[in-house]
C-alpha positions in Angstrom: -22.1 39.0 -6.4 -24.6 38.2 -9.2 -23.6 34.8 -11.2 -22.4 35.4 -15.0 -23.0 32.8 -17.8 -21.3 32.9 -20.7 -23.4 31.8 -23.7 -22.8 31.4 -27.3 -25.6 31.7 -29.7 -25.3 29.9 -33.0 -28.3 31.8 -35.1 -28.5 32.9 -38.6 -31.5 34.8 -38.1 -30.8 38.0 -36.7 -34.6 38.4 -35.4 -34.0 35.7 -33.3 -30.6 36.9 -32.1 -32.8 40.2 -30.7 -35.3 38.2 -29.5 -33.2 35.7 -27.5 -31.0 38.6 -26.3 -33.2 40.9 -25.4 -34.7 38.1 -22.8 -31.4 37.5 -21.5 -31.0 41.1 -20.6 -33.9 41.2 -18.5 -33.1 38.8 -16.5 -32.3 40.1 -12.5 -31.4 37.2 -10.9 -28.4 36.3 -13.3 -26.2 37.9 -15.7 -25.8 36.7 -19.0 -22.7 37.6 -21.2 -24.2 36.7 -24.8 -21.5 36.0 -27.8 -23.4 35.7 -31.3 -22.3 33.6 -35.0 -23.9 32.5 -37.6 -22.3 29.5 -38.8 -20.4 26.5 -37.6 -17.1 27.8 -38.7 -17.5 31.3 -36.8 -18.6 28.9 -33.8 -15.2 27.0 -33.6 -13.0 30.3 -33.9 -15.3 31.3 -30.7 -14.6 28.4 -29.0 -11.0 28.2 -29.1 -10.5 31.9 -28.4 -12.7 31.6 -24.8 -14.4 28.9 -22.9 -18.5 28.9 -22.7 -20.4 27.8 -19.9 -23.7 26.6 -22.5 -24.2 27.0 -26.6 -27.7 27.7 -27.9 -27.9 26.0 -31.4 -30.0 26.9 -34.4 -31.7 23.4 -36.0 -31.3 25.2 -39.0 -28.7 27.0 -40.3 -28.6 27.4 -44.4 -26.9 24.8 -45.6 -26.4 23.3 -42.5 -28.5 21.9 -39.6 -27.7 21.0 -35.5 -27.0 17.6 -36.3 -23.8 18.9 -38.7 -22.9 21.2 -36.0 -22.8 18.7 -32.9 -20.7 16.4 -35.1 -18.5 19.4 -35.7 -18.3 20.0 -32.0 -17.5 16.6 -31.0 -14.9 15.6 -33.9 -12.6 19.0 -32.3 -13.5 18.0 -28.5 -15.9 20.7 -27.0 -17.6 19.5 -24.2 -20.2 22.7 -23.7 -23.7 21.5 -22.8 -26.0 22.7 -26.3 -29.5 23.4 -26.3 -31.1 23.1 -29.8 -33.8 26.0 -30.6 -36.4 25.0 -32.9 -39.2 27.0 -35.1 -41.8 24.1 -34.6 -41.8 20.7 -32.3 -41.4 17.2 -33.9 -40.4 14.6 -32.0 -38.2 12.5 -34.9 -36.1 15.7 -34.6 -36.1 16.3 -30.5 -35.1 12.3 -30.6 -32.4 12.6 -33.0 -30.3 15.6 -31.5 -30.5 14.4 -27.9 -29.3 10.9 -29.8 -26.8 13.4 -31.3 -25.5 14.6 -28.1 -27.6 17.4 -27.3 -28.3 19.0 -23.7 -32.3 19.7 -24.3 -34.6 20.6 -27.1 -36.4 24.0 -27.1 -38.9 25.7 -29.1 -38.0 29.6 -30.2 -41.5 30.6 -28.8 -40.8 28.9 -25.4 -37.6 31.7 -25.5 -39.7 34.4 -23.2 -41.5 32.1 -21.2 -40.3 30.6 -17.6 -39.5 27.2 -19.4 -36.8 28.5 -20.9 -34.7 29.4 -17.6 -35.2 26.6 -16.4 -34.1 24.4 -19.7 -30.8 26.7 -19.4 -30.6 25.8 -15.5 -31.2 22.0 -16.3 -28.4 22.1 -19.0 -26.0 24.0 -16.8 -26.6 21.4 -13.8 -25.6 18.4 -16.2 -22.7 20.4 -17.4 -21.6 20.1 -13.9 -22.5 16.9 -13.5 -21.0 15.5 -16.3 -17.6 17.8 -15.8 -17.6 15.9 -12.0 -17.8 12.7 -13.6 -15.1 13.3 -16.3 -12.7 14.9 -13.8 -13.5 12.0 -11.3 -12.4 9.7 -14.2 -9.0 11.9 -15.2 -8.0 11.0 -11.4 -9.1 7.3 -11.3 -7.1 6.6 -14.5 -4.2 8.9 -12.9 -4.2 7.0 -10.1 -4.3 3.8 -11.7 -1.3 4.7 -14.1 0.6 6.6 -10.5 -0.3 2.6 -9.2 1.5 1.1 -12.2 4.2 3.1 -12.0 5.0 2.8 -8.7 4.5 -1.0 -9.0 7.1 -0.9 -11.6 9.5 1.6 -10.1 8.9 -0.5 -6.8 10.2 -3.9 -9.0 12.8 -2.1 -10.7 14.6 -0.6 -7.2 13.9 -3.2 -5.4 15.9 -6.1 -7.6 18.8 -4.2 -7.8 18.4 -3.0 -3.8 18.0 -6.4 -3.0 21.6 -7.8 -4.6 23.4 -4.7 -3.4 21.8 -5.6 0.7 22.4 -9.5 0.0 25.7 -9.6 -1.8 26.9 -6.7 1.2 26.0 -8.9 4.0 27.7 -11.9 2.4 30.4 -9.8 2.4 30.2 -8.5 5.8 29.7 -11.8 7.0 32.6 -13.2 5.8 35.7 -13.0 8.0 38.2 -12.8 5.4 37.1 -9.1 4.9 37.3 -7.9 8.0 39.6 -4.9 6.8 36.7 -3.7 5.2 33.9 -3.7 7.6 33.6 -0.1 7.6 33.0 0.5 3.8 31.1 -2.4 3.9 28.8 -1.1 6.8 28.7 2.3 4.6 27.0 0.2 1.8 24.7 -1.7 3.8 23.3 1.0 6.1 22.7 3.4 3.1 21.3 0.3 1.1 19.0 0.0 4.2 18.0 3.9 4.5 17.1 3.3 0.6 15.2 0.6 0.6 13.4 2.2 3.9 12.8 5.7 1.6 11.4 3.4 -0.7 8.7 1.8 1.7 7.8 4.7 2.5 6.9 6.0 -0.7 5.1 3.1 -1.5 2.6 2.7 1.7 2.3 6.3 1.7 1.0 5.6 -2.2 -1.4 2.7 -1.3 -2.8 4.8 1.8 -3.4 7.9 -0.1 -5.0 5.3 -2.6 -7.1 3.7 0.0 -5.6 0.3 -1.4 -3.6 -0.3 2.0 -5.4 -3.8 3.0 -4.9 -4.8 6.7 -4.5 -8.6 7.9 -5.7 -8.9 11.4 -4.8 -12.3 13.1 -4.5 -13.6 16.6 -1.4 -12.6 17.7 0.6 -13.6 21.1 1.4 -10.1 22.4 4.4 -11.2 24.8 6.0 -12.5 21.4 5.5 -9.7 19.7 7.0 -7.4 22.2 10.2 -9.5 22.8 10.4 -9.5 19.3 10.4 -5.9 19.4 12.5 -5.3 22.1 15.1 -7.9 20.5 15.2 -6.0 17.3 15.8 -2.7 18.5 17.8 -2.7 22.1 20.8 -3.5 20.0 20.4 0.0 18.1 19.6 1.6 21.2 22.9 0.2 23.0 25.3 1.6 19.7 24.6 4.6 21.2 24.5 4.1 24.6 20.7 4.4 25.5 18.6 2.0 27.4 15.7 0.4 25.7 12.5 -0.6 28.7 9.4 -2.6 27.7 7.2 -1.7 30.6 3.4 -2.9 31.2 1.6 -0.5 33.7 -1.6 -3.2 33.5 -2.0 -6.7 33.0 -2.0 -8.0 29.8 -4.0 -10.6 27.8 -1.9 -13.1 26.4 -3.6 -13.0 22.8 -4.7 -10.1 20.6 -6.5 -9.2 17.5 -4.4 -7.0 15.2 -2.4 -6.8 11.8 0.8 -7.8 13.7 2.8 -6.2 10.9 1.1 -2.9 10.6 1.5 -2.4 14.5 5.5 -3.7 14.3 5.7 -1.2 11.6 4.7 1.8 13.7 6.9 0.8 16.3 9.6 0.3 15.5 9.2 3.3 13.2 8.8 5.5 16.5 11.4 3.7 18.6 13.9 4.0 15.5 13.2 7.5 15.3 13.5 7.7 19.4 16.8 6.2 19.0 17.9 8.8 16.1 16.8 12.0 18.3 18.8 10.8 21.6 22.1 11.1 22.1 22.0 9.9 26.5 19.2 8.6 28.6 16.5 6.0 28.0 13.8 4.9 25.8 11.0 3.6 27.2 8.2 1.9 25.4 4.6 1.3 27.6 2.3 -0.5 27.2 -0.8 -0.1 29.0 -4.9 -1.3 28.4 -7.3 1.2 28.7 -10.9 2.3 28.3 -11.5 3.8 25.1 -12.4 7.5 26.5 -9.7 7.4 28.7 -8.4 10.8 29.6 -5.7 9.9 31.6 -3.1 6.8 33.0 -4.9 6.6 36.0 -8.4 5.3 34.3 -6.5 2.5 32.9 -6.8 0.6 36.0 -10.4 0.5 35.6 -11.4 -3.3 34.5 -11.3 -4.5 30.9 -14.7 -3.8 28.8 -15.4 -4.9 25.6 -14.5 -2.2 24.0 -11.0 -1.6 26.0 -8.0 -0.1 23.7 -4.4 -1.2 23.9 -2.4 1.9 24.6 1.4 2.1 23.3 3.7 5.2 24.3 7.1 5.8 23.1 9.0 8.2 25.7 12.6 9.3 25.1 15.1 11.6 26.7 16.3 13.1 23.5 16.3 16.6 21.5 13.1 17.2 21.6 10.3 19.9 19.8 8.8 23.2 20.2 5.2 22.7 21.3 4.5 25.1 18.0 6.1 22.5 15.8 3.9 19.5 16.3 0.5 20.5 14.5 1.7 19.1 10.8 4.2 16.6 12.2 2.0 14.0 11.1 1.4 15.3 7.6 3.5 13.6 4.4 6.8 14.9 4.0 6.8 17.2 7.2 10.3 18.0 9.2 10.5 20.3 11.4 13.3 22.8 9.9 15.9 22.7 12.8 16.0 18.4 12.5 16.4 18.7 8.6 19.6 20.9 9.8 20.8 18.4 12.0 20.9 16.1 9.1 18.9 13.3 10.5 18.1 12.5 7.2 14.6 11.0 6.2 11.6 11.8 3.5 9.4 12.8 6.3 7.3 9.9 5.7 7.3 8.2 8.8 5.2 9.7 10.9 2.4 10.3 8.4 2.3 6.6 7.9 2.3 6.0 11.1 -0.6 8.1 11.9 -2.7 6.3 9.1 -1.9 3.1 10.1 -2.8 4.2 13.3 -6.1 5.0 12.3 -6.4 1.3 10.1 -6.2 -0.3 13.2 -8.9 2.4 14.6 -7.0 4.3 16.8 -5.3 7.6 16.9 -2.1 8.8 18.0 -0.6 12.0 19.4 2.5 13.3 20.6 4.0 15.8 23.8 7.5 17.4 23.5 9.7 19.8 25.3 12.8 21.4 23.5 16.3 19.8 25.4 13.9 17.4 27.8 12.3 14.7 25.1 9.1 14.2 22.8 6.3 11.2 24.0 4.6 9.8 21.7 1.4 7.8 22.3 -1.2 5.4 20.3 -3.9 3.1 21.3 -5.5 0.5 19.0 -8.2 -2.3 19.3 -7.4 -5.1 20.2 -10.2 -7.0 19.3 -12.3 -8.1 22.8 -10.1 -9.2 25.2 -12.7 -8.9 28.3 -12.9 -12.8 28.3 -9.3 -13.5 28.6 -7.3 -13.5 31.9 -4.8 -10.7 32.6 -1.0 -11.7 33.9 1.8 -9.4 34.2 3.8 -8.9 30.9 6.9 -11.2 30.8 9.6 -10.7 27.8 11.4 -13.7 29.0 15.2 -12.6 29.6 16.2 -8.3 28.4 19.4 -8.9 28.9 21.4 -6.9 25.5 23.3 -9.6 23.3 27.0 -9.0 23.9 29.4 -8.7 21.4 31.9 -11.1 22.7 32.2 -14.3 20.5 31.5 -17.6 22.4 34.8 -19.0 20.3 33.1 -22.8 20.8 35.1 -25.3 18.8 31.9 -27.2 17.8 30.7 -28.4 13.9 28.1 -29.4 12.3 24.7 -27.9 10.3 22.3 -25.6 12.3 18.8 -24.8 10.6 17.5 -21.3 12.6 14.0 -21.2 11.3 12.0 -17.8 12.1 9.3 -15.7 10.1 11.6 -12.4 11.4 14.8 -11.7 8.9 15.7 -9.7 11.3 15.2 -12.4 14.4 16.9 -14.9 11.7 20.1 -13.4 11.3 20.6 -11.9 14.7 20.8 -15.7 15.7 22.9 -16.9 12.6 25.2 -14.5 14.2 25.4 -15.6 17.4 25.2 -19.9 16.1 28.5 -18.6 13.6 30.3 -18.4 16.3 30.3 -21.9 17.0 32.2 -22.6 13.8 29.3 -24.4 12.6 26.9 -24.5 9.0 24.1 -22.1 9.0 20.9 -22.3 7.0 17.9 -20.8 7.4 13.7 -20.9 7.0 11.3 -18.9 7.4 8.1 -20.5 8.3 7.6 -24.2 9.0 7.1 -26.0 5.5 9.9 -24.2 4.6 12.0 -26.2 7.8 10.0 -29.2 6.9 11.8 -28.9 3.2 14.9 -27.9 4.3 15.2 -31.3 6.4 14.1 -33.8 3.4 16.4 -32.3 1.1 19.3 -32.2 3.9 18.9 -35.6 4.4 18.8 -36.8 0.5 21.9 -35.0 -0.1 23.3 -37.0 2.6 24.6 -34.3 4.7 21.7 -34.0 7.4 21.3 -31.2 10.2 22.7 -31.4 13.7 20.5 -29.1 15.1 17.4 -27.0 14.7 16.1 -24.0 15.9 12.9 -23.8 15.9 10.6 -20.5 16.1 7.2 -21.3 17.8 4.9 -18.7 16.4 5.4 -18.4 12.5 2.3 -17.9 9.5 1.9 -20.8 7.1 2.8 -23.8 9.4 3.9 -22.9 13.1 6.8 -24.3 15.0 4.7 -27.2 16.6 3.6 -28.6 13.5 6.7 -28.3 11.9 8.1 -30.6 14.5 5.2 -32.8 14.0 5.8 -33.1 10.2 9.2 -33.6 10.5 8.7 -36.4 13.1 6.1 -38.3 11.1 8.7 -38.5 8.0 11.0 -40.2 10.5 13.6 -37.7 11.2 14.8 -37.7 14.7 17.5 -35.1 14.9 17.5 -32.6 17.7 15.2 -29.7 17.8 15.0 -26.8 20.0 12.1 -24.7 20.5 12.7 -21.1 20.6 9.8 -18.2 22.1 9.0 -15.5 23.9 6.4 -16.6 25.6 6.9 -17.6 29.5 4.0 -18.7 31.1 3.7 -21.7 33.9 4.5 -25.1 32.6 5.5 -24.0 28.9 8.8 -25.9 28.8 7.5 -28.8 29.7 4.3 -28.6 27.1 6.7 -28.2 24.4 8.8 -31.0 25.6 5.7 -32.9 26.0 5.4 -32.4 21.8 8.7 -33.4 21.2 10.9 -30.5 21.6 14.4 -31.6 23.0 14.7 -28.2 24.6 13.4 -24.7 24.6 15.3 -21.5 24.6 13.7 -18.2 25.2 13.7 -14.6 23.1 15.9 -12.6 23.4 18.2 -15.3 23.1 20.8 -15.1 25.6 24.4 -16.4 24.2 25.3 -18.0 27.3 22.1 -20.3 27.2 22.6 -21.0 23.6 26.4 -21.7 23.8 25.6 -24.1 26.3 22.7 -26.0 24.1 24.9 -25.6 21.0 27.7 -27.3 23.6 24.9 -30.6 23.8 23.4 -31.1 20.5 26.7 -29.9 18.1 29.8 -32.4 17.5 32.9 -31.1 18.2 35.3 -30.2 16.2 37.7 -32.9 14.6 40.6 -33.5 17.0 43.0 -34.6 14.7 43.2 -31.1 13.0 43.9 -29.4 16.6 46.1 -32.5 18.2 49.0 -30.5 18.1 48.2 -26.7 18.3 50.8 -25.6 20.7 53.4 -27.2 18.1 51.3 -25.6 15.1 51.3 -22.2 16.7 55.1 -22.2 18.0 56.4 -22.7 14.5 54.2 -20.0 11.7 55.6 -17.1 11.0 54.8 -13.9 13.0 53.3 -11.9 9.7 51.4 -13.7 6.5 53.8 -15.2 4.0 54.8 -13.4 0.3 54.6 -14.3 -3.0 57.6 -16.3 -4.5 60.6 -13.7 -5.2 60.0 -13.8 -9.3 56.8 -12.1 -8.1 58.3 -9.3 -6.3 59.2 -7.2 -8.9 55.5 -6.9 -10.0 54.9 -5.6 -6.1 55.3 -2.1 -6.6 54.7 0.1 -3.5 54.0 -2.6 -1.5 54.9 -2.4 2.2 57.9 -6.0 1.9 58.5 -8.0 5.1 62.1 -7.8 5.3 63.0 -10.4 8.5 61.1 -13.0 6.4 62.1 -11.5 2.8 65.5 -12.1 4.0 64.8 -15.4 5.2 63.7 -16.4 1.7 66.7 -15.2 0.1 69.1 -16.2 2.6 68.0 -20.0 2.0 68.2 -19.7 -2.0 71.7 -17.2 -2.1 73.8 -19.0 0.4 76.9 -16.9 -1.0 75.7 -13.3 0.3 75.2 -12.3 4.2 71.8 -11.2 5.5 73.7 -7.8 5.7 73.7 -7.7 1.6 70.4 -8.8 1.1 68.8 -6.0 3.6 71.0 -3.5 1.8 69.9 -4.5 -1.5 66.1 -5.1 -0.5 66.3 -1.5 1.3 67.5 -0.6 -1.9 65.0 -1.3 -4.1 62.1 -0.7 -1.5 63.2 2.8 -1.5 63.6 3.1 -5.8 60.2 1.7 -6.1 58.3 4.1 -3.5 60.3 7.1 -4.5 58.9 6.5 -8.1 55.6 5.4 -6.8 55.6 8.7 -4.8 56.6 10.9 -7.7 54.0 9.2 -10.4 50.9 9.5 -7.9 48.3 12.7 -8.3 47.5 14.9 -5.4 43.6 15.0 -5.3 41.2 17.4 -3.3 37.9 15.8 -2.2 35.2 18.6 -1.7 32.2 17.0 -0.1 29.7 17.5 2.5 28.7 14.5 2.8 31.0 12.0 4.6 29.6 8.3 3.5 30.1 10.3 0.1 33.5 11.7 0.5 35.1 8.6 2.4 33.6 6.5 -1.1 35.5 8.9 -3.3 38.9 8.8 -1.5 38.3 5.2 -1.8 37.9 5.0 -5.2 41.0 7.6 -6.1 43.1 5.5 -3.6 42.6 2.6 -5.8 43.8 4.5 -8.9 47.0 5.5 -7.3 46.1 8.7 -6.0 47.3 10.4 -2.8 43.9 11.9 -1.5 43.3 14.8 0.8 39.7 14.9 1.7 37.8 18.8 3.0 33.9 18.4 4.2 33.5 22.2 3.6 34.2 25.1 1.5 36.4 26.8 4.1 38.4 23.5 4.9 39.7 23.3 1.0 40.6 26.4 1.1 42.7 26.0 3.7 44.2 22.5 2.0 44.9 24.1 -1.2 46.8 27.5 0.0 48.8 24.7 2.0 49.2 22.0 -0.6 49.8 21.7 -4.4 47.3 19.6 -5.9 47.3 18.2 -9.6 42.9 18.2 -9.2 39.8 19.2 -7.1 37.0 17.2 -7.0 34.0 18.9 -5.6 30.3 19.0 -4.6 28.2 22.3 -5.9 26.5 22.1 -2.6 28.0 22.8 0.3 27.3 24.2 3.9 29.1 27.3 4.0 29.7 28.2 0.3 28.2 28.6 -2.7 29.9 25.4 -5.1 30.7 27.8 -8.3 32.0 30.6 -5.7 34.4 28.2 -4.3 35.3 27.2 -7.3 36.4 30.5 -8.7 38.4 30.8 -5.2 40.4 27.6 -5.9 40.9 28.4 -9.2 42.5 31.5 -8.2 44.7 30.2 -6.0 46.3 27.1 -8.6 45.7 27.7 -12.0 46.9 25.4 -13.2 45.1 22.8 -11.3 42.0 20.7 -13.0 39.0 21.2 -11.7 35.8 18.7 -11.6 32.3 19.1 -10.3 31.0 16.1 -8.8 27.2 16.5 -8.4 24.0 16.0 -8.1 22.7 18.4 -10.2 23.7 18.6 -13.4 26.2 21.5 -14.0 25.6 24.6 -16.1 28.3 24.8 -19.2 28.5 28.2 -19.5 29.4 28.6 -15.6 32.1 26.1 -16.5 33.4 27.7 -19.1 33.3 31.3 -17.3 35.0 29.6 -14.2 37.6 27.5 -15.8 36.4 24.0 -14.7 37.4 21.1 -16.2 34.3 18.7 -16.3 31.7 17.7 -14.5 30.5 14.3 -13.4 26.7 13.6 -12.6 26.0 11.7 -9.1 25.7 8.7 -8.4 30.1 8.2 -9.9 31.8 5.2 -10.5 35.6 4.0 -10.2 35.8 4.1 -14.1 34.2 7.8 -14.3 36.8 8.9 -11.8 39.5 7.2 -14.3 38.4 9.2 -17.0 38.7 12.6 -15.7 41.9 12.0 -13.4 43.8 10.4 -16.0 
């Protein structure tokens, strides 16, 4: 198809016009679409009507001249390459329009000649050029305010995300809320699955802007992998499955990798492993391999140079259609029957993993049947490990963490000190137990502060637990700091590693003991058991006594309080025990008769006053926070996860309001609501969204208001009241 350029001649001459035309017509090997003006004015109307691919400019033009005109052009923005045609050459004037902005200079006599095609070529080329360069400048500065933005949005979720997670865990921490572990959990693990969505989106944002920096270190790769295996074999076991760690080759004790890029992928593979089986086993392998090795049994071969570190991640669970896998690595790729299942998730995991992947210049791939499992496999370089002496892989003790408490009476202050959050709290858990203080670090100089300020405050630690391998200052020198400023309490060294004669290295340093990861309660209860004081005897002398004589149920308020207890479930054996000692003139029988009394006034009128609410809600963490909420307002809540379901309720049930979702899995939200509406008039109905409602659909249906996700306790007030 022959090319067509679009040029717009700005010539007052109409000899020329002819002349310049007339060329352009006999040209075979392109097509020219000429557009002819006169003056600047009649040039702008051209431009804005249609876009130009060059403009061939008159130096003079009556009054005005090219040097008017390419100001003209430049003051309204049009970028179209102009050649300036000239009666006669001077070089003042060729200098000052290609100063001026000017493409090239020609001379009207050159217009027949060869020189010409090519000055139009040569333009057109810079056009492109130039239009590369200014495109390619559009997307830098669009990355760079995309890389501001996210750094902001990343501050902005992240402050609040990281009070909701912290103040959560305090909460779920402390015994005294027990009651509300569940809605507690609720709030954490959606906190989590945020703050997860959130990651994503933000190392999926530096990879695609190549600003994703990697920070390879040495990295003890038994450690690593108990670390791992510690981390995740408690998620595996909430659901029943096994979690195996298995080296088919020996390993090198010592690696050269980011350590958490390569924790990042998998545990991002075993998480999603653990998601997509419901019974069997996981099974993470490790194996080394050459680098063109086509299959496991190569990997016997000896290490080279050049050998790669081979991860797979097997599973027994749902599996994928073989057709399903080609885009499972790309960015925000589910396969449609797991979005149905509601496994939830941005589709971002994968994606990342596979560029990481390639950081640490590898690749990764995956196998899956549909019902048998999916197997997914990556191999990395792990820097040259062909001088180093191979040993079979030892994670120290796999044994799963049980939940059983160890219930030691023991006091004191422990200081756990691990680079790992993760590692850190799952031992703060299992120390709590003791009954003793908790604090934590999270690198040596950290511990090392932790211990002089402990000590100035006059309230030093009993007991440290110390991490081995940690950035900034590891566990060895931490102990040797804290030696050299005198301090002499007890330290235990904690690690994965296992090899021949460790122990008694580290005790050689000044350890008082080691413990190895995972940390197995038993081991630890009985350290704990050494190093901790126990608890102060006096306050348990005389237990048996203590026990024999509380009450069987939590003691009340003073009886003036009692009438402000409405609804409240009253303990009558010890309510009449209180009033029997104060009214000596009535019998127990008098007092039950008039406590039954007034129990039964005050719930019958509780009862009467309280609103029957519909939930509507697909979403279960969702609904269960709603029926909270209303609960806490004085409302008696029923609570439907589907269309059909409140449908049901409400031909059933009289209800005073319905609170619903618009989206729901079996019906259309303003459908339903027509259907409920129809069935009690008279009852108000309010969306609960989030997507904001349309008025007018409102106003046809007959719903009351409308409420915009996420909703508060107060926005609830205002509608149900």
């Amino acid at each position: 198809m022959t090319e067509v350029i679009k040029i717009l001649l700005i010539e007052d001459d109409e000899d020329d016009y002819f002349l310049t035309s007339d060329y352009l017509e006999r040209c075979e090997s392109t097509h020219f679409e000429l557009t002819w003006v006169t003056d600047s004015d009649a040039a702008l109307e051209a431009l804005k009507e249609r876009s130009f691919d060059l403009c061939l400019l008159d130096f003079l033009l009556g009054a005005e001249n090219a040097l008017d005109v390419l100001s003209i052009l430049k003051a309204n923005q049009f970028n179209v390459p102009v050649v300036i045609l000239t009666g006669q050459s001077d070089a003042m004037v060729d200098e000052m329009v290609m100063r001026a902005g000017a493409a090239d200079y020609l001379q009207k006599s050159e217009i027949e000649s060869p020189r010409f095609m090519r000055t139009i070529r040569y333009a057109l080329v810079r056009r492109d050029i130039e239009n590369e360069r200014i495109e390619r400048n559009k997307v830098e500065q669009k990355n760079k305010a995309k890389d501001k933005f996210l750094a902001h949005l990343g501050h902005e979720l992240r402050t609040p995300l990281t009070s909701i997670l912290g103040y959560t865990e305090l909460l779920i921490d402390d015994a005294r809320n027990s009651p509300y572990q569940q809605e507690l959990s609720i709030i954490h693990s959606n906190g989590k699955h945020l703050l997860s969505l959130l990651n994503d989106l933000l190392d999926m944002s530096r990879i695609m802007a190549d600003k994703l920096e990697l920070n390879v270190k040495r990295v003890n790769l038994a450690s690593f992998l108990t670390d791992i295996h510690s981390l995740m074999q408690l998620n595996a076991k909430d659901k029943g499955l096994s979690l195996n760690v298995i080296a088919k080759t020996k390993m090198p004790e010592f690696i050269q990798t980011d350590p958490t890029r390569l924790r990042q992928i998998l545990l991002n593979l075993i998480t999603n492993a653990v998601k997509f089986t419901d019974n069997g086993t996981i099974t993470l392998t490790i194996e080394i391999a050459p680098p063109d090795a086509q299959d496991q049994g190569e990997a016997e071969q000896s290490v080279q140079p050049d050998s790669v570190l081979r991860f797979t991640v097997d599973d027994t669970g749902i599996g994928m259609a073989p057709d399903k896998l080609e885009n499972i690595f790309h960015p925000f790729e589910q396969i449609e029957d797991v979005m149905r299942a509601n496994h939830g998730g941005a589709g971002l995991g994968l994606a990342i993993c596979k560029e990481l992947v390639c950081k640490l210049d590898g690749d990764i791939s995956v196998t899956s049947r549909m019902g048998e499992g999916s197997s997914f496999s990556f191999y990395i370089d792990p820097g040259d490990i062909s001088t180093q002496p191979l040993e079979e892989l030892a994670l120290g003790q796999l044994s799963i963490v049980e939940p059983a408490n160890l219930n030691l009476k023991l006091t004191g202050k422990v200081l756990i000190v691990d680079d790992l959050r993760e590692i850190r709290r799952l031992t703060g858990h299992l120390v709590s137990q003791s009954k003793a203080d908790i604090s934590y670090a999270e690198n040596g100089v950290k511990a090392l502060e932790a211990v002089l300020h402990a000590d100035e405050q006059n309230a030093p630690f009993n007991l440290v637990l110390m991490d081995i391998h940690m950035p900034v200052m590891n566990g060895i020198e931490a102990l040797h700091a804290i030696r050299r400023h005198g301090k002499n309490l007890p330290v235990i060294a904690v690690t994965a590693a296992s090899r021949k004669g460790l122990k008694e290295s580290l005790i050689r340093e000044g350890f008082n003991d080691v413990i190895g990861k995972p940390i197995d309660r038993f081991a630890l209860a009985s350290l704990l058991s050494l190093y901790l004081p126990a608890d102060n005897p006096i306050t348990f002398s005389n237990v048996e006594t203590q026990v024999s004589n509380m009450p069987s149920t939590k003691p009340f308020a003073p009886e003036s309080a009692l009438s402000h207890q409405r609804g409240s479930n009253l303990d009558i054996p010890e309510l009449l025990k209180a009033r029997t000692s104060s009214v000596s003139q009535q019998t127990a029988e008098q007092v039950a008769d008039e406590v039954t009394a007034v129990e039964v006034t005050e719930k019958d009128t509780a009862e009467s006053s309280k609103k029957k609410v519909l939930v509507v809600e697909d979403d279960e963490d969702a609904a269960e926070l709603l029926q909270l909420f209303l609960t806490h307002l004085g409302c008696d809540v029923v609570k439907s996860l589907c269309g059909n379901d409140a449908l049901k309720a409400i031909s059933e049930q009289q209800f005073d309001h319905v609170l619903m979702d618009l989206t729901l899995p079996d019906y259309d939200g303003y459908e339903l609501a027509k259907e409920l509406k129809a069935q009690q008039r008279d009852c108000k109905l309010t969306i609960v969204s989030g997507h904001q409602a349309d008025k007018d659909i409102m106003s046809t249906i007959g719903i009351d208001s409308a409420l915009l996700k996420p909703v508060t306790k107060d926005d609830l007030e205002s509608v149900i009241a």
